[in-house]
C-alpha positions in Angstrom: 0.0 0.0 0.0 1.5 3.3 -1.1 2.2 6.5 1.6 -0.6 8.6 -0.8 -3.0 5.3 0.9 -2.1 5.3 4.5 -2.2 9.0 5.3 -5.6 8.8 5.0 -6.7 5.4 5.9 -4.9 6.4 9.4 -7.1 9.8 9.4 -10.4 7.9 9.1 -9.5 4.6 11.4 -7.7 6.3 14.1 -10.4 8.7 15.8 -13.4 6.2 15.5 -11.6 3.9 16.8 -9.7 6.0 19.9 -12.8 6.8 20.1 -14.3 3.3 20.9 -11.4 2.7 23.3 -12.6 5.8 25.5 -16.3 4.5 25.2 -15.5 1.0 26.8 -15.5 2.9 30.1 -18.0 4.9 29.6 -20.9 5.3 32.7 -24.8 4.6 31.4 -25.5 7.3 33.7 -24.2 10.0 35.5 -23.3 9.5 39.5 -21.3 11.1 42.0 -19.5 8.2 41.9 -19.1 8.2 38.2 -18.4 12.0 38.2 -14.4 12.0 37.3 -14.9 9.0 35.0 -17.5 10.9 32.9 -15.8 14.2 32.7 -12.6 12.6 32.1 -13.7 10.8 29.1 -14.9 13.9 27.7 -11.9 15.9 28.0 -10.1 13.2 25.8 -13.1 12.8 23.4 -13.5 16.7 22.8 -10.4 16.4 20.8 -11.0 13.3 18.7 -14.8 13.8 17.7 -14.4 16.6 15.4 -11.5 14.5 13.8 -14.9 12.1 12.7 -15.8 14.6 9.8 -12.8 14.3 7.9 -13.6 10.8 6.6 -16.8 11.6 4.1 -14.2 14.7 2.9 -11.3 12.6 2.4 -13.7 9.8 0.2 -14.9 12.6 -1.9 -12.2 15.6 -2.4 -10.0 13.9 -5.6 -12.8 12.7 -7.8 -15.5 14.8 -6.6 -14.2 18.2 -5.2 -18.1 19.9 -5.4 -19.2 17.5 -3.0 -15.9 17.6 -1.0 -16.9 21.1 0.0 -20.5 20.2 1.1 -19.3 17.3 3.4 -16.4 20.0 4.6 -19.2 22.1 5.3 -21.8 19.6 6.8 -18.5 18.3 8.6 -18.2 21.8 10.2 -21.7 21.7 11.8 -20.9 18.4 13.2 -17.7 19.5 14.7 -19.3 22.7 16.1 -22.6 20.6 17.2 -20.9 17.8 18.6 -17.9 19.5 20.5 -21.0 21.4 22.2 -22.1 18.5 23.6 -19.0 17.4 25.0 -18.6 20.5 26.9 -21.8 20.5 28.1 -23.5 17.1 29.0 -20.2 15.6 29.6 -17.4 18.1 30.8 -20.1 21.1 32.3 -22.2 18.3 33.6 -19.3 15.5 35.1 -17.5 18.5 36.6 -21.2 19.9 38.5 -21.7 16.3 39.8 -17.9 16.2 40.8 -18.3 18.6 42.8 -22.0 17.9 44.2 -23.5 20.4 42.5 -27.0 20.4 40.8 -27.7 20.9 37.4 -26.8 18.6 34.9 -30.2 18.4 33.8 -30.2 21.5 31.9 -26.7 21.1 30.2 -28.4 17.5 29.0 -30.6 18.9 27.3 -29.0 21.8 25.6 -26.0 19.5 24.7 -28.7 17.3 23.1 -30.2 19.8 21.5 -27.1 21.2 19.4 -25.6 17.4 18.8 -28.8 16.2 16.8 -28.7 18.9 13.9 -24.5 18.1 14.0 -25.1 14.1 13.8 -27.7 14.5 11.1 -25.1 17.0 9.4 -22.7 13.8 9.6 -25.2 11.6 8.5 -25.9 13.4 5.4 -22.1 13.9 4.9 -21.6 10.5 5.1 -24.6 9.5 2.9 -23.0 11.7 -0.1 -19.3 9.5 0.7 -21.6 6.7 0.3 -23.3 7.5 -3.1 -20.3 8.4 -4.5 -18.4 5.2 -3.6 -21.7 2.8 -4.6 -21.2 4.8 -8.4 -18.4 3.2 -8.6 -20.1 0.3 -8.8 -17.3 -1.8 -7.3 -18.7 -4.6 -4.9 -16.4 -4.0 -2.0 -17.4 -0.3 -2.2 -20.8 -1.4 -1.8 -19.9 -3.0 1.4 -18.1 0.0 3.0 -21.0 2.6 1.8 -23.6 0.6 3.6 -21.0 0.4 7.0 -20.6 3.7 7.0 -24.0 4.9 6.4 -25.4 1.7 9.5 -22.9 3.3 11.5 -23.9 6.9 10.9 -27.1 5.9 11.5 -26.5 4.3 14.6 -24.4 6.9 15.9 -27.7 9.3 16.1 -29.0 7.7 19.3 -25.4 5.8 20.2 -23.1 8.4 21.1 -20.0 6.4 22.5 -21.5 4.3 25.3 -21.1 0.4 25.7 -21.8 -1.6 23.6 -23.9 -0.2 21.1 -21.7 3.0 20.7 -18.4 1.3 20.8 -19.5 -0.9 18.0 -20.9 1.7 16.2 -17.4 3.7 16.2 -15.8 0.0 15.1 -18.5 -0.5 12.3 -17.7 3.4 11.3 -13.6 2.8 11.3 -14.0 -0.6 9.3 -16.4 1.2 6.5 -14.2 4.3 6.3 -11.2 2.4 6.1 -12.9 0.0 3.2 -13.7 3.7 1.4 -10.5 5.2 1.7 -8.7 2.3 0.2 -11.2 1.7 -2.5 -11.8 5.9 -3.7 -11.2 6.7 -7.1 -8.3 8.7 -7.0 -6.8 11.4 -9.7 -4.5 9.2 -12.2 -6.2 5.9 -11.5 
């Protein structure tokens, strides 16, 4: 496999995956006693989430450049969405239950409400990635569109908890990594 290949294969396996690692601990619910746990897993995971997006971007940006800048761009609203979520529901909320204090409630639900537009955003990224690798009309791009687009899916409701989320990140590194090694690429 040439350098040109595992630039990107690393950029689209590494963060889903990392990111499935820091979901195996992951509380169901937020407790005093899960506090540090909770917050802690955030602070790591508000640096890798946005790092999600560049996978439908890297699929599409050498054969299809248009559609490169609307996953950049729906990639953008994910990272914004998303990295709002992990500042609220997980490091605003694990550090008010750290320290005893009441509220977490509200920074649930704001945190929910900005990461559903920004998981749609990367569904809809993700679904463009897909269409453009099934045109190829290559079987094993078939495979990798529709583990991406399950993943994506999944990933609406998942977020990174055990097991559903961690296997969701998995099903997301395997899919991107199949696209990234199958893309059409200038010269080929």
């Amino acid at each position: 496999m040439r350098r040109a290949t595992w630039i990107p294969l690393l950029a689209v396996v590494l963060p889903p995956v990392a990111l499935a690692v820091a979901g195996l601990p992951h509380p169901q619910d937020l407790t005093a006693s899960d506090a540090l746990v909770w917050r802690n897993i955030h602070l790591v995971a508000l640096w890798i989430f946005p790092l999600l997006a560049l996978a439908p971007w890297l699929v599409l940006r050498e054969r299809h450049p248009r559609l490169a800048v609307v996953a950049a761009v729906l990639g953008y609203l994910f990272a914004c969405g998303y990295t709002a979520l992990d500042v609220l529901a997980g490091i605003g909320a694990g550090g008010l239950a750290l320290h005893g204090l009441r509220g977490e409630g509200v920074l649930f639900s704001l945190g929910r409400a900005l990461a559903l537009p920004a998981v749609i955003a990367y569904l809809a990224a993700t679904v463009l990635a897909a269409l453009a690798a099934v045109a190829t009309r290559r079987p094993i791009a078939v495979l990798g569109a529709l583990l991406v687009v399950a993943g994506a899916v999944s990933f609406l409701t998942s977020h990174i908890y055990p097991p559903r989320g961690v296997v969701t990140m998995l099903v997301l590194a395997a899919g991107w990594a199949v696209l990234v090694v199958v893309r059409p690429r200038e010269g080929r």
